[in-house]
C-alpha positions in Angstrom: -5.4 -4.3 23.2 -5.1 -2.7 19.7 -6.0 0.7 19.1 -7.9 2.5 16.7 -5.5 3.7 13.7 -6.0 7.9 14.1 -5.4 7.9 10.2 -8.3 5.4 9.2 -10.4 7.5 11.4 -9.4 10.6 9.8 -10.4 8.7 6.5 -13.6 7.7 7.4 -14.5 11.4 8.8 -13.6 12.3 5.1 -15.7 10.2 3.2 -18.1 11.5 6.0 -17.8 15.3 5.2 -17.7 13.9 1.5 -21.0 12.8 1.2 -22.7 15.1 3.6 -20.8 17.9 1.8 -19.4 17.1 -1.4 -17.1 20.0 -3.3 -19.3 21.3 -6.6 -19.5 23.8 -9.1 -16.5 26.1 -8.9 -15.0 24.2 -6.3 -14.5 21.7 -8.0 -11.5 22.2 -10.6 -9.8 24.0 -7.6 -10.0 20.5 -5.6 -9.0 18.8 -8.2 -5.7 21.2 -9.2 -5.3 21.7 -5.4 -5.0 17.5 -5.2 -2.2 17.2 -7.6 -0.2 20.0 -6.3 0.0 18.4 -2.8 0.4 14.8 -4.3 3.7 16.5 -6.5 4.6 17.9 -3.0 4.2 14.8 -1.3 6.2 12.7 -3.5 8.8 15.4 -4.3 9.3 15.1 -0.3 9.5 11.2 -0.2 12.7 11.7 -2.7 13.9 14.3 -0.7 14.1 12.5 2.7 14.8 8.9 0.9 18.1 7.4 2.0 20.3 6.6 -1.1 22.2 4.1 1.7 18.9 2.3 2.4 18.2 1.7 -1.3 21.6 0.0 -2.1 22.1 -1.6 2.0 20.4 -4.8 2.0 20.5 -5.4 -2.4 22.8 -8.3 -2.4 20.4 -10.5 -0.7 19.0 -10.9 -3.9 16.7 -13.8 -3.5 14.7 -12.4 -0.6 14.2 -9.0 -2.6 13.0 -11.0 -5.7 10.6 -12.9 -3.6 9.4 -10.1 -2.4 8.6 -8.3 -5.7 7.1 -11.5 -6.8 4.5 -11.7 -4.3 3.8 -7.7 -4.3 3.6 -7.8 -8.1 2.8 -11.2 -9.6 0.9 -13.1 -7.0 -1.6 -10.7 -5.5 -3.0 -9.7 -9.5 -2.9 -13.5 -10.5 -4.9 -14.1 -7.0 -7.2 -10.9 -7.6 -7.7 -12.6 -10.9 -8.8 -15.7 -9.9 -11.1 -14.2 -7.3 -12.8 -12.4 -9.8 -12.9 -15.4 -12.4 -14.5 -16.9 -9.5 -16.7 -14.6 -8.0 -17.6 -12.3 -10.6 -21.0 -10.9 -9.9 -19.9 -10.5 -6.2 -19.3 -7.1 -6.3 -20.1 -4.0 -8.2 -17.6 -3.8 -11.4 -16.1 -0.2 -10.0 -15.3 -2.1 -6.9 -13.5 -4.9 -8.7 -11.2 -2.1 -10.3 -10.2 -1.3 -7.0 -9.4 -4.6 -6.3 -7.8 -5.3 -9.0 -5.9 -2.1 -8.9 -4.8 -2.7 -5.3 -3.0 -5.7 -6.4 -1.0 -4.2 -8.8 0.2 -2.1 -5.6 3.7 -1.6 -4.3 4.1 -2.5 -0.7 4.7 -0.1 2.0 7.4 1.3 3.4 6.6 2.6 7.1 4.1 -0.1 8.4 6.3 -3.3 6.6 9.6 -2.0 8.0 8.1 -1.6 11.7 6.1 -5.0 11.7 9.3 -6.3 10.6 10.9 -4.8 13.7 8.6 -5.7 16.0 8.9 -9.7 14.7 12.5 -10.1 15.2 13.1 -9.7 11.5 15.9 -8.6 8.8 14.9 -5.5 9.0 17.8 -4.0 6.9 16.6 -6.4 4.4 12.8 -5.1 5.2 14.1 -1.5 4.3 15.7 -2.1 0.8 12.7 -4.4 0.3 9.7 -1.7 1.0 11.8 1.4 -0.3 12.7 -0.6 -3.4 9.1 -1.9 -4.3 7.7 1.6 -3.8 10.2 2.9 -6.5 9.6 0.4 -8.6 5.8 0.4 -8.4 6.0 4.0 -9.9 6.9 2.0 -12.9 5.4 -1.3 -12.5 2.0 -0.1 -11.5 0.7 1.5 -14.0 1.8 -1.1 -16.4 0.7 -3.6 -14.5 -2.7 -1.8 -14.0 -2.8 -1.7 -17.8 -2.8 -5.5 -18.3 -4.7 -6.3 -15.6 -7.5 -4.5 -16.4 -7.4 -5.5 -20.1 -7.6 -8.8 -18.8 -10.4 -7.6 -16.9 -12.1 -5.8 -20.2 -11.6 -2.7 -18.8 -9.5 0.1 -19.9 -7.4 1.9 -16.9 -8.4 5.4 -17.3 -7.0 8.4 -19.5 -3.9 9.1 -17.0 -1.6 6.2 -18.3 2.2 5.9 -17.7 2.7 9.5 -18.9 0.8 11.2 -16.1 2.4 8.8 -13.9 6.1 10.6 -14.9 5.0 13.6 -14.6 2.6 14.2 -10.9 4.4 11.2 -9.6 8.1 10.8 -10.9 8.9 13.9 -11.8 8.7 15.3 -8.0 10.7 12.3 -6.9 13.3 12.1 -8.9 13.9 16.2 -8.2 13.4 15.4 -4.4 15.9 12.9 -4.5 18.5 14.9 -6.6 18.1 17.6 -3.9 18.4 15.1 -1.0 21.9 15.9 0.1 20.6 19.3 0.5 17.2 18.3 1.9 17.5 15.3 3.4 18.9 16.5 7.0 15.6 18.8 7.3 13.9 16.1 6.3 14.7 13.7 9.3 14.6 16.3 11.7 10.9 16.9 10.6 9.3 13.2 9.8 6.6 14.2 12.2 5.9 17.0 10.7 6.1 15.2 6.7 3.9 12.7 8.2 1.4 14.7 9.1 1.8 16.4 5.6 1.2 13.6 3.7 -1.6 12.2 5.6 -3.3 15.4 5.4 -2.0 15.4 1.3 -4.2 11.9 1.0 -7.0 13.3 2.8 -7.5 16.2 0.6 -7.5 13.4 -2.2 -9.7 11.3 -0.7 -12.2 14.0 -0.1 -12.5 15.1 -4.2 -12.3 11.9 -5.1 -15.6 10.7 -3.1 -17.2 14.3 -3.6 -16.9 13.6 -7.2 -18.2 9.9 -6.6 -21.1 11.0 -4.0 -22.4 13.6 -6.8 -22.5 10.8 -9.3 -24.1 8.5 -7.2 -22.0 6.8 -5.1 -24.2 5.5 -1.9 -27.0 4.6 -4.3 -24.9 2.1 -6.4 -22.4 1.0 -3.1 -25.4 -1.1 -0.5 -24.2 -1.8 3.1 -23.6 -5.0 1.8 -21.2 -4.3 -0.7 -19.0 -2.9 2.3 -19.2 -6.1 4.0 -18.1 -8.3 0.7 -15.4 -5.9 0.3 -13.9 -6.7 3.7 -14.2 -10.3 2.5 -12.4 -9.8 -0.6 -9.9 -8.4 0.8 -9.6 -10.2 3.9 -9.4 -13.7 1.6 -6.2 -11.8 -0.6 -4.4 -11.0 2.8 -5.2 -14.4 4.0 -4.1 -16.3 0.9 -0.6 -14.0 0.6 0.3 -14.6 4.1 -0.1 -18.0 3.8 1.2 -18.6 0.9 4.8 -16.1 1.7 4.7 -18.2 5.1 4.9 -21.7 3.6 6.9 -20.7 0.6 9.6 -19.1 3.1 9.9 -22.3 4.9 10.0 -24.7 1.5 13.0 -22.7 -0.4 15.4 -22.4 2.9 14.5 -18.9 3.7 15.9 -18.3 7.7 13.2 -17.3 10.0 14.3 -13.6 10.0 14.2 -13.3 6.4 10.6 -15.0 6.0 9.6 -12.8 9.1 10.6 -9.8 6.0 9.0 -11.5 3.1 5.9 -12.0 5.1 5.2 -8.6 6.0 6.9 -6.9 3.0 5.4 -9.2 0.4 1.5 -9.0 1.9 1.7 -5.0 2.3 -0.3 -2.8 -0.2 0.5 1.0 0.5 -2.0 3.6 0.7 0.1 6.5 0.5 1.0 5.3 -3.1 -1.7 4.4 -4.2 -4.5 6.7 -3.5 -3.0 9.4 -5.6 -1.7 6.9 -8.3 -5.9 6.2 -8.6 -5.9 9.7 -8.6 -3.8 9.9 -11.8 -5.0 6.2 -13.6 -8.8 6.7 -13.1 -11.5 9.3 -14.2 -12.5 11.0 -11.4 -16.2 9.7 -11.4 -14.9 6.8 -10.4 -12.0 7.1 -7.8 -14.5 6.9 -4.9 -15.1 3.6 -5.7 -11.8 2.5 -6.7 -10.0 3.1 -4.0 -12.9 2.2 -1.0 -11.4 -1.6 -1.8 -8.4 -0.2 -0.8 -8.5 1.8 2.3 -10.6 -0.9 4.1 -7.4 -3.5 3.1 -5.2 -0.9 4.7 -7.0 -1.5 8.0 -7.4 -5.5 7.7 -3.6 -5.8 7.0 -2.5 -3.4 10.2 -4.5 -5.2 12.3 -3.7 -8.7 11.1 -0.1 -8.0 10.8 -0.2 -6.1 14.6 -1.3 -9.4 15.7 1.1 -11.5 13.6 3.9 -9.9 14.4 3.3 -10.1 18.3 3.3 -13.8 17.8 6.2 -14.0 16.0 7.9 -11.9 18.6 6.6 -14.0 21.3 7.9 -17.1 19.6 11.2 -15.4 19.6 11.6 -14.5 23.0 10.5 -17.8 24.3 13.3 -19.3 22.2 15.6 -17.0 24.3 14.4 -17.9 27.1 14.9 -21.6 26.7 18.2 -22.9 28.8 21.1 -24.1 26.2 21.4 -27.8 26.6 24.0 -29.0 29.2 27.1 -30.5 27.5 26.7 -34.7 27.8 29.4 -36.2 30.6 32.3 -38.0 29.1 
């Protein structure tokens, strides 16, 4: 039986204690200074405890790192694209940012490289994969954002690519100069920079939908919208998987290396990209942007929990089958 994820309930107590007591007045530029110091932090850290060896291990397998890029940052915006050409009075049009914005998403490291795992997959491959597209999609994302939204006739907010180098590269590039300094520490204590992090996204989360409930936010966003939103995003997770599934098998991909594109190439992170909406989009309308967003997070661990159990059931009944006997001359 699956369990609850600890983190999405910590989210959901969050927009909770958002809406019953938003941060206003005063409070409110402190929040918002207080949210980019710990995102700086946060990101500073990932450099800092970011294996150089894991960036460069699996690199040569070039064509299952390119398919994987492809799928994190081509197919999901052309499919979000086509779902909103399609549907486009489905939801309301600060929710189709945030969809729209999580496709532009890198995929994520932690959840990607452990499904992997669990599947029987390449995970060194998995690794290089997820680090890579997160260090790219400090780049790519904010570009990408940029287009997307154009296309959408929407401009991505006043951060841009500039803020982006500075809250967001900036600290990892230093982190990961200090690394052969920091890095030990920072093994030795991933529990405690886990719980650091989550509690830096929290924080985020909490002035982002104090901002939104102020302006509004439960009076534009029905009941129903939630429900269309877990639709949305449950048809892009849906169409990825199947789609990095089939295409594995039609270009020659072995099963351990589609078991990686699979759950590499269907992953949005939330880690990323909760304070990269906190950098791309004016604050009135974060809350909304990123809601899309954290309920994906949930679909694609469950989904993914249960996919990858299959695939490592498939596995071990393959090792359990007897080897053929060798024919009598």
């Amino acid at each position: 039986m699956l369990k609850p994820d600890p983190f999405l309930i910590s989210l959901i107590c969050t927009v909770i204690i958002a809406t019953i007591l938003p941060c206003h007045g005063a409070a409110v530029p402190v929040f918002q200074d207080l949210a980019i110091a710990v995102i700086a932090v946060m990101f500073f850290m990932q450099g800092a405890r970011l294996s150089r060896q894991a960036v460069m291990g699996g690199i040569v397998n070039w064509r299952l790192h390119l398919a994987i890029l492809l799928c994190t940052f081509a197919l999901f915006p052309l499919l979000g694209l086509g779902l909103h050409a399609l549907f486009p009075g489905l939801l309301h049009p600060s929710v189709w940012l945030g969809i729209l914005f999580l496709c532009c998403l890198p995929s994520t490291v932690q959840s990607s490289i452990a499904f992997t795992s669990i599947a029987r997959g390449n995970v060194p491959a998995a690794v290089c994969a997820a680090t890579t597209s997160n260090i790219l999609g400090i780049f790519i994302t904010p570009i990408l954002t940029g287009l997307v939204l154009e296309r959408h006739g929407t401009a991505s907010g006043s951060g841009g690519v500039v803020a982006i180098m500075l809250q967001l590269l900036l600290p990892f590039v230093l982190g990961q100069v200090l690394q052969p300094w920091l890095g030990k520490w920072a093994h030795r204590n991933k529990r405690l920079l886990s719980m650091t992090d989550r509690g830096s996204i929290l924080i985020v989360v909490y002035t982002a939908f104090s901002e939104a409930v102020v302006q509004g936010l439960w009076h534009k966003m029905p009941l129903s919208q939630i429900g269309l939103i877990l639709l949305a995003d449950s048809i892009l997770l849906a169409s990825v998987l199947l789609i990095t599934t089939l295409g594995s098998r039609v270009l020659g991909f072995p099963r351990e290396d589609e078991i990686a594109i699979v759950f590499c190439g269907s992953k949005k992170t939330l880690a990323s990209g909760v304070p990269m909406a906190n950098v791309l989009f004016p604050p009135a309308t974060v809350g909304l942007v990123v809601l899309p967003l954290m309920i994906f997070h949930q679909v694609q661990l469950f989904v993914c929990a249960v996919l990858a159990r299959r695939y490592a059931a498939a596995w071990n009944r393959r090792q359990d089958e007897p080897e053929a006997l060798p024919k009598a001359s």
